[in-house]
C-alpha positions in Angstrom: 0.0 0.0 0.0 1.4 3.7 -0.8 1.9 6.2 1.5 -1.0 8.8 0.0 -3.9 5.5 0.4 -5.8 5.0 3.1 -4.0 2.4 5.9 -4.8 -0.9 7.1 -8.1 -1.4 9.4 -7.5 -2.9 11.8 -9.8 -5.9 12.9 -8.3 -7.4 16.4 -9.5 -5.8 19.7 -5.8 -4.8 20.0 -5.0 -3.7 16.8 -8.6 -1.3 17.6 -7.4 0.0 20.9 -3.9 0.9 19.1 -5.5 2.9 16.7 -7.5 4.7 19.4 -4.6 5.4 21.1 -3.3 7.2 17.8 -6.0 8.7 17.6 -6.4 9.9 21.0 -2.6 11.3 21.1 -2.9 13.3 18.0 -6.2 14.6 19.7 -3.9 16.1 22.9 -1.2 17.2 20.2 -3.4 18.8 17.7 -5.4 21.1 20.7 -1.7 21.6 21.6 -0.1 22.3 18.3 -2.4 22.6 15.7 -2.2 20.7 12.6 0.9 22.0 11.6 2.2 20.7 14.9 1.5 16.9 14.4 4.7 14.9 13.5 4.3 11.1 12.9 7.4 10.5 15.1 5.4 12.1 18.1 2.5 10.9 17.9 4.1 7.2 17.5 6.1 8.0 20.9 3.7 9.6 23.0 1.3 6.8 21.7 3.6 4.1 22.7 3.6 2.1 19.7 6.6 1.6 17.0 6.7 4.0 14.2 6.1 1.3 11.6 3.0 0.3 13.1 1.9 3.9 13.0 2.9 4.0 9.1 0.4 0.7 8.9 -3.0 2.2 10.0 -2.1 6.2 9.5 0.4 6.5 6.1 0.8 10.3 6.4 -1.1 13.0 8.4 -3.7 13.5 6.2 -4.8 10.4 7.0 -4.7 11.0 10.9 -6.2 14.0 10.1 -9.0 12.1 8.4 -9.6 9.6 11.2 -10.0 12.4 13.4 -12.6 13.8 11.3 -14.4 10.9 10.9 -14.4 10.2 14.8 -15.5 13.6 15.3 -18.4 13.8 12.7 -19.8 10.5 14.4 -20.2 12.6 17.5 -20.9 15.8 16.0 -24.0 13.7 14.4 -25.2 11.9 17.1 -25.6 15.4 19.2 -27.5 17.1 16.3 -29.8 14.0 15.9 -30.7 14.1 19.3 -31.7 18.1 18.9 -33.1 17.3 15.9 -34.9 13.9 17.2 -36.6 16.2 19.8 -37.8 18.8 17.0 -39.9 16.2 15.3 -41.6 14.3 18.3 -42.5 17.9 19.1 -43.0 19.1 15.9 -41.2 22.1 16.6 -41.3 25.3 14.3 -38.0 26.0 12.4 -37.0 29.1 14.4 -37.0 26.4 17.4 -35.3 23.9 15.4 -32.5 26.1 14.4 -31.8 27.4 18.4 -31.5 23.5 19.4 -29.4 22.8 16.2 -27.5 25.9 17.1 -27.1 24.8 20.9 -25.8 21.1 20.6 -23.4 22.8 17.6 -22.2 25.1 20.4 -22.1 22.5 23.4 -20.0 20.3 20.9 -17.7 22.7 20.5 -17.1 23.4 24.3 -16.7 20.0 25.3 -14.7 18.6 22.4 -11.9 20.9 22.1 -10.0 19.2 19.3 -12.8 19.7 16.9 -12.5 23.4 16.5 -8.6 22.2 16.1 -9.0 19.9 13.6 -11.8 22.3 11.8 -9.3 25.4 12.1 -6.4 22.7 10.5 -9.2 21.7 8.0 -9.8 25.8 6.2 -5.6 26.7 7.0 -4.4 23.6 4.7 -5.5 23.4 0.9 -5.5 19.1 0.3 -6.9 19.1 3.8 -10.0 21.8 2.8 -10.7 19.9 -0.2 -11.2 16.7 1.8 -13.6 18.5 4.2 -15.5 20.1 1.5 -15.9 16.9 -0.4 -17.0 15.5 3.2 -19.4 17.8 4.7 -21.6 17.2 1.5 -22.5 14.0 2.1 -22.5 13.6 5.4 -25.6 11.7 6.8 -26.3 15.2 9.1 -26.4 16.9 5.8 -29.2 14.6 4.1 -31.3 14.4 7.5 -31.6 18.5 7.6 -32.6 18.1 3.9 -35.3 15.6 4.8 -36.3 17.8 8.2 -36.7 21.2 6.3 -38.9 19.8 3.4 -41.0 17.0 5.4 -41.8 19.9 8.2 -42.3 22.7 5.7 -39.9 24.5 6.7 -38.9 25.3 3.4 -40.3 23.9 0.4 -37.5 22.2 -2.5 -36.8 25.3 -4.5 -35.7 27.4 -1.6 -33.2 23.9 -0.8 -31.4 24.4 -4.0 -30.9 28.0 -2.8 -29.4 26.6 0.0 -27.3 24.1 -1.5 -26.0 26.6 -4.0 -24.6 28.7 -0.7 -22.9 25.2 0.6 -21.2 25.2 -2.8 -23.1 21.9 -3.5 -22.7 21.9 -7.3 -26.7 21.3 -7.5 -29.7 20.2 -5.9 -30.8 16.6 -4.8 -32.9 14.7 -7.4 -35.0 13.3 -5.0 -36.8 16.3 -3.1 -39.9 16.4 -3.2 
């Protein structure tokens, strides 16, 4: 496998908790450093595990960098589901919808401090922008507002494509309604 493709998943409880470890360390040195600030050769030290091994799940930072992300966006979801869970058993109007969307956005950001890291890293590094761009679009958070702002009325399918032409979206879902 290269050093730009993605690196081995791992598949054995141990090979799993090594890879959190990774990930967990670059989480310290990124709120610490920034993304400029993460070195392989750290991370494998402070993580405990040989440099090689490191190269075998993580082949460069990007990748790191990535896994972050991903770990990150799982959480970021779940909190917004749960606002946004909450909005439809109550059937909410949007102006509620968006403070409780807007809240568990903020919350997140308090109480995961490597997020606004990793985002800052994310819009400061050109390969690593495009990666986020080409993420945030399809992100299951991104498809479940879609569904929310048409299904409650909050806005109807031609104001979406407004919307997605401010996200940079290159056009408008297909399957609106």
């Amino acid at each position: 496998m290269g050093r730009s493709g993605e690196g081995r998943k791992p598949v054995q409880q141990r090979s799993q908790a090594r890879v959190e470890a990774i990930l967990a360390v670059s989480t310290m040195l990124l709120i610490e450093r920034g993304t400029e600030g993460l070195v392989m050769r750290d991370i494998a030290r402070r993580a405990k595990v040989q440099i090689g091994s490191l190269y075998q799940y993580f082949p460069n930072k990007a990748s790191i960098l990535k896994g972050l992300g991903e770990q990150f966006n799982k959480r970021f979801e779940a909190r917004l589901f749960e606002a946004w869970q909450g909005c439809m058993q109550n059937r909410s109007p949007l102006p509620v919808a968006v403070d409780r969307t807007v809240d568990a956005a903020f919350h997140f950001y308090r109480e995961e401090p490597g997020f606004p890291a990793l985002w800052a890293g994310f819009q400061s590094e050109p390969a690593l922008s495009q990666l986020d761009r080409d993420d945030t679009l399809h992100t299951p958070v991104y498809s479940q507002l879609r569904w929310l702002c048409v299904i409650h009325n909050w806005i109807d399918s031609t104001c979406w494509r407004s919307v997605c032409c401010c996200v940079k979206r290159p056009e408008a879902p297909s399957d609106l309604p």
